[in-house]
N, C-alpha and C positions, 0 to 999 in steps of 0.2 A: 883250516885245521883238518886235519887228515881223520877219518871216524875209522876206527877198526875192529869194533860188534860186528862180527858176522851177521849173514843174515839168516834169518831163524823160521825155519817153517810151521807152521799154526798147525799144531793135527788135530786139532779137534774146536768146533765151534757148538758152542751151547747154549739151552734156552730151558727155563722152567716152568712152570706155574703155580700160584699159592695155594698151600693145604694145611693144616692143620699139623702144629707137631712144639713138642713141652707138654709140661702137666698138667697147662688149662687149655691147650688145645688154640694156643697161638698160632697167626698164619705167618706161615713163611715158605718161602719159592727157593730155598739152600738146594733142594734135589734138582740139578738140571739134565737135560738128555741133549745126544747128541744130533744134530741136524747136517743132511746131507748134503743138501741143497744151498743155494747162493742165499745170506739173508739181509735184509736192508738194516743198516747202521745210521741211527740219529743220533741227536745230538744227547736225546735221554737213553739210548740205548739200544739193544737189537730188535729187532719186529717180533712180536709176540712173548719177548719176555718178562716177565713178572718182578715187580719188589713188591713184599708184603707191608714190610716197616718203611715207607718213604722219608719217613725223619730222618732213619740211620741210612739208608740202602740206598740205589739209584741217584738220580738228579745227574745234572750236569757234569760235576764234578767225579762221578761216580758212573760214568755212566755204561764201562765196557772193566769188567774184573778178569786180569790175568795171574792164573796159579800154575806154580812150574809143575810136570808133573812129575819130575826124579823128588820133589818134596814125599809125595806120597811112599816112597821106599826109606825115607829119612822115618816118618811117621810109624811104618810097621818094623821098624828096628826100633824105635824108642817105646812101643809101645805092643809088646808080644802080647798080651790077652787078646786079640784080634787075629783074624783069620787071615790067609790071602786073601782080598778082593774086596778086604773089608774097606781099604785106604783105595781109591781108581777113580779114573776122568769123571767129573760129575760132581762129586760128592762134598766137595766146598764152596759151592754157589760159584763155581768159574765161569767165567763165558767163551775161555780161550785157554788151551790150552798147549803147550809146547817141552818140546825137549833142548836144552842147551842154554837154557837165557835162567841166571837167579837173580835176584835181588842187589847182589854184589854189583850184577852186569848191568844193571839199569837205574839212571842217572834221575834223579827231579829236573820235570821241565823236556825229556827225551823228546822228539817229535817223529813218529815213524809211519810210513805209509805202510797201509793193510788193504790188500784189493785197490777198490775205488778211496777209500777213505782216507783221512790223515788223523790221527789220534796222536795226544802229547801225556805223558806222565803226570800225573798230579797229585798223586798220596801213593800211602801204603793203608794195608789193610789195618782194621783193629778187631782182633777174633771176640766173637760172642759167646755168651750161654748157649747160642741155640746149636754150636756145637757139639755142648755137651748133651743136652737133647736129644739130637742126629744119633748119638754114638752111646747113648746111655752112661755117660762116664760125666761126674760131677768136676772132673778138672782136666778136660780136654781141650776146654780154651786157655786156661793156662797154660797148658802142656805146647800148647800150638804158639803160643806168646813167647814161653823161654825158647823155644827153637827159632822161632822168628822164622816158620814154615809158612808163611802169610798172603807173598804175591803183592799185586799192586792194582791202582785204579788207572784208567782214564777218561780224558774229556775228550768229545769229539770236534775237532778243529772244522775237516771237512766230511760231510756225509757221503755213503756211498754202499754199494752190496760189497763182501768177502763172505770168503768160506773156507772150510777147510780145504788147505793142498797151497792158500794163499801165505807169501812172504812177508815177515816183518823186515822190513826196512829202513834203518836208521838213515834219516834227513838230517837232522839237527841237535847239537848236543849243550846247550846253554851254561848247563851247569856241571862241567866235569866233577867237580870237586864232592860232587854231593849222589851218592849213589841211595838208592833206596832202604839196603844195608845200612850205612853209615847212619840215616835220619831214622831208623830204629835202633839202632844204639841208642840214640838220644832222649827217643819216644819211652823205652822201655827199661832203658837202663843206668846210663849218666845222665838223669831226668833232669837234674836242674844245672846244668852244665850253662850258665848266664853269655858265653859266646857263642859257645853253637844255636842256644834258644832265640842270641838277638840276630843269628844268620840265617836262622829259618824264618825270621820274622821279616826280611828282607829279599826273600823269594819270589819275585813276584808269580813265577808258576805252579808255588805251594799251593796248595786248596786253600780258601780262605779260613776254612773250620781248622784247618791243622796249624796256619799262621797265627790265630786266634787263641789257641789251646798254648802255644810256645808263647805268647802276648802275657797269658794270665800268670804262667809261671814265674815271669819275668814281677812280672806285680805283686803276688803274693807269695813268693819265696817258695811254695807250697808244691804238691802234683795233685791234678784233678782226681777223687777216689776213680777206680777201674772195678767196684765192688757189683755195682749195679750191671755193666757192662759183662761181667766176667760170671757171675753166681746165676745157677738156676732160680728164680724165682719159685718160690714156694706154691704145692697144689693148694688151690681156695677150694674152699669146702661148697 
């Protein structure tokens, strides 16, 4: 099979650290900077970068976050109270960042070398509160949900240093059929859609969390609330 995704140049590689931010002063590592130099790639993630919330954030499955960055100009036209500079590289917890590649373009289960490494596709994102935190604005993970301006995760197959100026490389494409677009529709929109739910359940390159969440739908008719997920939690006195 012939792959025909260009190959896509990484301009920017990032790294955070956790600090304090919401109105009780939760920590979270969403501010990342950009790094110039070559950095090493495990299988949890880049050398020296932070998850605050490891329940939700990092791990395996989780372990390298790609945000397109023509999102960020979708973002300041839907959302004019914002300045130039307010939306730019950094500012949604990315670790990579590119021009040319959305969501449409990239498949569950993609396998693409980067520098030394081999990383494969395995979710898309699910936006937080702590967005709306970032940004002062009580419904900017929404806002970020109905655009499905979101990005994607990866695992890492094989370890290795990249940096920026390095190429994505598409090796392998498993699952045309299923682009990372398409399984947000699902996620967010045709939520109880009972074939696409029992075809994500048959993914085997799905994350297991996101196989598990299309699992419950299928069992209880229902969609898991996103209330918790989505709402600033209130200041504690």
């Amino acid at each position: 099979m012939k792959l025909l995704l260009p190959i896509v140049t990484v301009d920017a590689v990032l790294i955070g650290k956790s600090a304090p931010l919401g109105p009780n002063g939760e920590p979270s590592a969403m501010n990342k900077d950009l790094i110039q130099d070559r950095v090493y790639l495990g299988t949890e993630g880049l050398l020296g970068d932070e998850q605050a919330d490891r329940r939700h954030h990092g791990g395996v499955e989780k372990a390298l976050h790609h945000f397109p960055a023509e999102h960020y100009s979708t973002l300041q036209k839907h959302l004019k109270k914002y300045t130039d500079g307010a939306f730019s590289v950094g500012r949604f917890g990315e670790n990579i960042s590119t021009t040319g590649l959305i969501e449409s373009d990239v498949c569950i289960g993609d396998i693409f070398q980067l520098g030394e490494a081999i990383i494969q596709v395995s979710q898309g994102r699910q936006p937080c509160w702590k967005l709306n935190a970032r940004y002062d604005y009580p419904e900017m993970a929404k806002q970020v949900q109905s655009l499905k301006t979101i990005g994607w995760y990866y695992r890492v197959i094989t370890p290795g240093y990249l940096q920026a100026g390095d190429s994505l490389v598409l090796l392998q494409r498993p699952y045309p059929d299923w682009s990372i677009a398409r399984l947000l529709s699902y996620l967010f929109e045709d939520t109880l859609n009972l074939t696409a739910l029992k075809a994500m359940v048959d993914i085997p390159y799905l994350a297991q969390t996101w196989r598990d969440m299309a699992q419950k739908r299928i069992d209880s008719g229902q969609v898991e609330s996103w209330q918790h997920r989505l709402t600033t939690p209130d200041k504690q006195s």
